[in-house]
Every structure is written in structure tokens, then in C-alpha cells.
N, C-alpha and C positions, 0 to 999 in steps of 0.2 A: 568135455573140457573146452573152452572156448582161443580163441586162436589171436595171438596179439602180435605186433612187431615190439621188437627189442630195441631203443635208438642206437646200445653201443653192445660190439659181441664181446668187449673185457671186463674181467668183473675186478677188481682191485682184492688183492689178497688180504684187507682189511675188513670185507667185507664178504669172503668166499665163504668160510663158515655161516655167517647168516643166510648166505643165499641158496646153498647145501639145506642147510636144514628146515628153509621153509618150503623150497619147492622141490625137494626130492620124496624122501618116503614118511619123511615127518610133518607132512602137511597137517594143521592145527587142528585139533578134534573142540577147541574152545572157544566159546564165546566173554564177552565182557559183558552184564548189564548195569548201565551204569545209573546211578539215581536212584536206585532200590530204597524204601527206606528202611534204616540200620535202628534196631532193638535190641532190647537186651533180652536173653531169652527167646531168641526169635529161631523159629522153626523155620531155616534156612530152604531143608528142600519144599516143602508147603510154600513157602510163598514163591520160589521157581516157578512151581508146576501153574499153579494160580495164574499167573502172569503168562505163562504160554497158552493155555488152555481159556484164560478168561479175556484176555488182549488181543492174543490173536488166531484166537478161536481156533485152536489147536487142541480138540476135545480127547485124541486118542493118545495124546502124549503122558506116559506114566514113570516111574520110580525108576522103570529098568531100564528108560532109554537115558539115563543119564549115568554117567561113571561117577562123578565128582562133582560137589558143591562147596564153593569156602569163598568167605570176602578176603581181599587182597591188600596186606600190607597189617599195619599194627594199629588199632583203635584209636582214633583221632573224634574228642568233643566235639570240636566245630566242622568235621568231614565227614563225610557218606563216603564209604569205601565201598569200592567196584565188588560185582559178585562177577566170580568164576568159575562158568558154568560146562565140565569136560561129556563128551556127548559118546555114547558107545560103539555110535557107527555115525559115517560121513552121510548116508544118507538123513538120518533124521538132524545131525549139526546142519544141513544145508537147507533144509528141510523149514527149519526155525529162522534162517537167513531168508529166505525168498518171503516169509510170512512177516517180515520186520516190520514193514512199509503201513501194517495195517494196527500198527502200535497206534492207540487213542493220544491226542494230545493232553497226557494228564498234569496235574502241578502237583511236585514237579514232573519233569518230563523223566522218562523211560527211556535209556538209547539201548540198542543190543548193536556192540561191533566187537570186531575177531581181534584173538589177543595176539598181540605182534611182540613182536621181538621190541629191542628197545631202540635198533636202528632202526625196523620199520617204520614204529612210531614216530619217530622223528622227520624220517621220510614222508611219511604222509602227512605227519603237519606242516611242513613246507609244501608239501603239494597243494593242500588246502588254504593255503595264502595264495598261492597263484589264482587259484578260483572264483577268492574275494575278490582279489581286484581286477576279475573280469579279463587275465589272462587266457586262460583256459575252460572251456562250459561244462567238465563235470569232470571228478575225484572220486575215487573209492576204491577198498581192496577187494580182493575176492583169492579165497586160498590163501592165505596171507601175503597176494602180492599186492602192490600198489599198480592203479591202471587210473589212466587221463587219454580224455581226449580233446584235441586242441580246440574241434568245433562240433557242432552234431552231426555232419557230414566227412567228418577224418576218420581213421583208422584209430584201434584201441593202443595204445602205447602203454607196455610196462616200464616202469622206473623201479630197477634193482638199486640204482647209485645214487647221491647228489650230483655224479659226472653227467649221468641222463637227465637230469635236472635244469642243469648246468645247458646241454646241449636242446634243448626245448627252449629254456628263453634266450639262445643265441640264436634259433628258427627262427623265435619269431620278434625278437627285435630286427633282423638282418628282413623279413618280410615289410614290419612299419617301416624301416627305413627306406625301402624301394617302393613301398605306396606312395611317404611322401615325397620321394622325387620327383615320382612320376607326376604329383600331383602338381610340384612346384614347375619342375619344364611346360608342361601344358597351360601353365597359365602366362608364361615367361615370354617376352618380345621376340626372342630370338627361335624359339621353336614352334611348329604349325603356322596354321593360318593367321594374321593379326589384323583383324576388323579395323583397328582403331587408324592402322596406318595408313588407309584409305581416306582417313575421314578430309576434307578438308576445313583447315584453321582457319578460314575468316568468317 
């Protein structure tokens, strides 16, 4: 199990059951693949296995290492509905995680991420806006938690809450704010050395 800091130790009791039940003993046996394409008559665990065993070359993965196969939600024309793929043991669901990275760039694309809750989700799609705009250098769950870290030399950071959220770009606004000071007094007449005021004016 890997080792993270927590920014805040309260969790809001809006959010205590989600946070019970993804990081205690119901840690997620399920995966999401998302993009799969949807048929009719389609041989659901066949194309699973295909896709682990031919994408990412996961040749010894069989029938029994999976519980459950079923797309997610109700039959949309114009949607490709997520496959929900529940996994017998944490070792092979994890297994399938560490092996993602070697998914081909196919069209369309093939994503495999962990099914979260509907607050995680939401959590990490805000976390993943911070990333775009180059607040933070990398996002992702693991266990169904949500983990950032601010630079590639920082510490792992879990975000249970939007309050941890919250308190992450009050860091690191409250950090821009004291570069640019610092940057602005250094340039400023009235602090350090000042070349110019030696200079003489005729």
C-alpha cells in the first residue's frame, strides 16, 4: 500500500460514508472500460478477455478471473456505454491496472479507469482541471482514492473532499503570491542594491 499525506484530518459527514466505503474493506474489485464498441448480440465476456489478453498482452487472463461483465446504464443510439468489468481477486483487478499504460492508441481509444463513486468522480474531475491548466503535474486514482501531486518533486497528496481541494489551490495561490512579491521588491528602488542611482544625470 503506498503512503500519502492527507491535507485535512476532517472528513465532512457528507461525505463520511463515501469515504468508509472506498477506503475501508470495500475497496473496488471494478474496473471501467470505456470506448468498448457496443453491438448488438455482442459476446460481452469475449471481447473483455480479447482486449486484456490482445492489448495488453495479458495472455493468462481467463473466464474465472473475472466475477462480472455488464455495460453500464440503459441503451443509448448515439452512446457507447462504459463496460463494467468486477474482478475475483485484488490481485489480478490490479494486475489489469499496472498493464493499462500498454493499451495501443486505437480509434477510438480504449481507456480502463476504476469505478468510483459518484463523489469521487466528481472529485477527480475537478482534480483533473487543475492539471490542465498546469496547476498541478499529475492526477489519478489508485484504490478508489484520488491522489495529486503538486510538482514531481512533492509528496503524494490524497483528496477525500473538495475542502482538500480547496486547500491545495489556497497553497499554492498563497505560494504565486509570495514569488511575485518577492519578485516585485527586488526589482523596486527602495530595496537592495540600486545600480541606476549611482549613475550620474549629465
Amino acid at each position: 500500500m503506498f503512503q500519502m499525506r492527507c491535507p485535512r484530518q476532517d472528513i465532512p459527514s457528507k461525505t463520511a460514508a463515501d469515504y468508509i466505503g472506498t477506503v475501508g474493506n470495500r475497496i473496488p474489485l471494478a474496473y471501467l472500460l470505456v470506448g468498448v464498441r457496443e453491438e448488438e448480440e455482442e459476446n460481452l465476456q469475449e471481447k473483455v478477455l480479447t482486449i486484456f489478453k490482445e492489448k495488453l498482452n495479458l495472455q493468462g487472463m481467463c473466464e474465472n478471473d473475472i466475477d462480472l461483465y455488464y455495460r453500464f446504464g440503459h441503451a443509448v443510439q448515439s452512446k457507447v456505454r462504459d463496460v463494467v468489468v468486477r474482478f475475483q481477486s485484488r490481485e489480478k483487478r490490479n494486475l489489469v491496472y499496472r498493464c493499462r499504460r500498454n493499451m495501443p492508441r486505437d480509434d477510438p481509444p480504449i481507456y480502463i479507469n476504476e469505478d468510483l463513486t459518484l463523489i469521487r468522480s466528481k472529485l477527480f474531475y475537478d482534480a483533473r482541471r487543475m492539471k490542465k491548466t498546469g496547476k498541478v503535474s499529475s492526477v489519478w486514482t489508485q484504490e478508489g482514492n484520488v491522489v495529486l501531486k503538486i510538482n514531481d518533486s512533492s509528496e503524494l497528496l490524497q483528496i477525500r473532499t473538495h475542502d482538500d481541494l480547496r486547500d491545495v489551490r489556497e497553497q499554492l495561490n498563497n505560494s504565486e503570491n509570495y514569488k511575485q512579491s518577492n519578485y516585485i521588491d527586488s526589482d523596486s528602488p527602495e530595496s537592495g542594491t540600486n545600480e541606476d542611482t549611482d549613475l550620474d544625470d549629465n
